[in-house]
C-alpha positions in Angstrom: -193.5 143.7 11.1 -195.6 143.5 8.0 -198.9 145.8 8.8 -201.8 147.2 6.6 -204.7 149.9 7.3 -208.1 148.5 6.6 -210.0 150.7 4.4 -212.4 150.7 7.5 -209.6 153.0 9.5 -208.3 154.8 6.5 -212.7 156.1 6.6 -212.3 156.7 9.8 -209.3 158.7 9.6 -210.3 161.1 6.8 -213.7 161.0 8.2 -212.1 162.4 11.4 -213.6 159.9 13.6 -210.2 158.9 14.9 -209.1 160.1 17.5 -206.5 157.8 19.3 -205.7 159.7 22.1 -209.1 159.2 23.6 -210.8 156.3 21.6 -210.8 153.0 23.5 -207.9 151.1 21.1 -208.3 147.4 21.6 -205.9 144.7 20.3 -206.6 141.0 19.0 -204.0 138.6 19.5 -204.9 136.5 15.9 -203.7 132.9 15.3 -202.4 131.4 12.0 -206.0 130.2 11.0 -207.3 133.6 10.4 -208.8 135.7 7.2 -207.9 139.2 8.7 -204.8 139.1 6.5 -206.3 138.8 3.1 -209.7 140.3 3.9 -210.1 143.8 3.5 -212.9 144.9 1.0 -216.5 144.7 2.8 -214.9 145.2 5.8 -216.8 147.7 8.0 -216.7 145.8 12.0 -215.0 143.1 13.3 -218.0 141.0 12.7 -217.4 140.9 9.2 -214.4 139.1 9.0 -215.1 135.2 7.8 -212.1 133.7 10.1 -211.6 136.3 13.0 -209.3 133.4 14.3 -208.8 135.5 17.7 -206.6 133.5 20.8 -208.6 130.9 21.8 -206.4 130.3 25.1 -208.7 129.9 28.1 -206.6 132.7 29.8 -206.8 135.3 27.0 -207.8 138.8 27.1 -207.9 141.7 24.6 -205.5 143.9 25.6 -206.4 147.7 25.6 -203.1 150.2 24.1 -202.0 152.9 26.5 -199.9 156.0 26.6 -201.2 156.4 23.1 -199.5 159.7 21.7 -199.7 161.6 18.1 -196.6 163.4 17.2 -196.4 165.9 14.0 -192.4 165.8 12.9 -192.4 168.6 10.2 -188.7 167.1 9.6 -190.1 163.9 7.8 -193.6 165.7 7.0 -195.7 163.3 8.9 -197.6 162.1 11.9 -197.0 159.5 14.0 -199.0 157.7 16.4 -197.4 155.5 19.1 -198.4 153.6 21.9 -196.7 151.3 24.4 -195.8 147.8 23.6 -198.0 145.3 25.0 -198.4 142.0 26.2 -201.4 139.1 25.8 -199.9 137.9 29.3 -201.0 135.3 32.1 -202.2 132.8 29.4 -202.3 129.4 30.4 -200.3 127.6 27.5 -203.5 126.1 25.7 -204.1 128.2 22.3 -204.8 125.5 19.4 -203.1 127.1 17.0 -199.6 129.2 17.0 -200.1 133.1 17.0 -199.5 135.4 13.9 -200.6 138.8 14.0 -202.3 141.8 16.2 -205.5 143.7 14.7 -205.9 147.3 16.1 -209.4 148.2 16.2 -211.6 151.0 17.4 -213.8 149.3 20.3 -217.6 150.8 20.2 -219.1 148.2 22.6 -219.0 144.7 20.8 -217.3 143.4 17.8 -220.7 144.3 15.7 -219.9 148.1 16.4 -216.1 148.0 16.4 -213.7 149.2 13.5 -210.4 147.4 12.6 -208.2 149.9 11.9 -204.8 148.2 11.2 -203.2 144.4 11.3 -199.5 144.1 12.3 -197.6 140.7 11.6 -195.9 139.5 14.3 -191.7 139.3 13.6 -192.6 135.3 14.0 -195.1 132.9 15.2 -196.0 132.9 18.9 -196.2 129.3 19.8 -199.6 128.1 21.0 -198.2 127.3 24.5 -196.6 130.7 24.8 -198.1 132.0 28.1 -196.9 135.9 27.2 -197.1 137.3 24.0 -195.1 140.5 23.6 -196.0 142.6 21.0 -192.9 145.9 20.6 -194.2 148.4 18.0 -191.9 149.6 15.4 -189.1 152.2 16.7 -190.9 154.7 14.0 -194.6 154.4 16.0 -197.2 152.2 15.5 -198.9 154.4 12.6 -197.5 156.7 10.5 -199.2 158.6 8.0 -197.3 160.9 5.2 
């Protein structure tokens, strides 16, 4: 899986306004039309993306991470932060375009208040009539910082 940090989560990580264990982490299934892959400068909410190109399946819902846990592992001189996998499941088979990626964002109580944090490429497309979208972190965590 290809992923980046937004320079909106890297702020918020030095800032230490972070904290993933008790934030409300939120995840965006994205779709092959969307800018959050090449946009990162400027980028402060969600709302500032040109092309959010978020799941339009009639079924869709944001899926919120769980058993989110931060690991120090002086062997490797790092921190990791992990969650479960997830799945955008029960869709009904509709999106109108295939499925690329996953944006990880802080939620603050819309899109205009919420922080992207990191996008993660999906191993492959997700067809548009997929009606479960499983999304299986990296064996190494979902973030690690070193």
């Amino acid at each position: 899986m290809s992923s980046f940090l937004y320079n909106a989560g890297k702020k918020l990580i030095a800032d230490g306004l972070l904290h993933p264990t008790t934030d409300t982490l939120k995840c965006i299934l994205l779709m092959n039309t969307t800018s959050c892959d090449t946009e990162n400068d400027g980028i402060e909410f969600i709302d500032d993306f040109a092309t959010l190109g978020e799941c339009d399946d009639t079924s869709y819902v944001r899926v919120t991470l769980e058993d989110v846990t931060v690991t120090k592992d002086d062997s490797t001189d790092s921190v990791v932060v992990d969650a479960s996998d997830i799945t955008f499941g029960g869709m009904g088979g509709d999106g109108s375009n295939d499925y690329c990626a996953v944006l990880v964002y802080k939620h603050v109580t819309n899109d205009a208040n919420s922080v992207p944090i990191a996008y993660f490429e999906l191993s492959s497309e997700a067809n548009k009539l997929s009606v479960d979208v499983l999304v299986q972190w990296s064996s190494d965590g979902l973030l690690e910082m070193s």
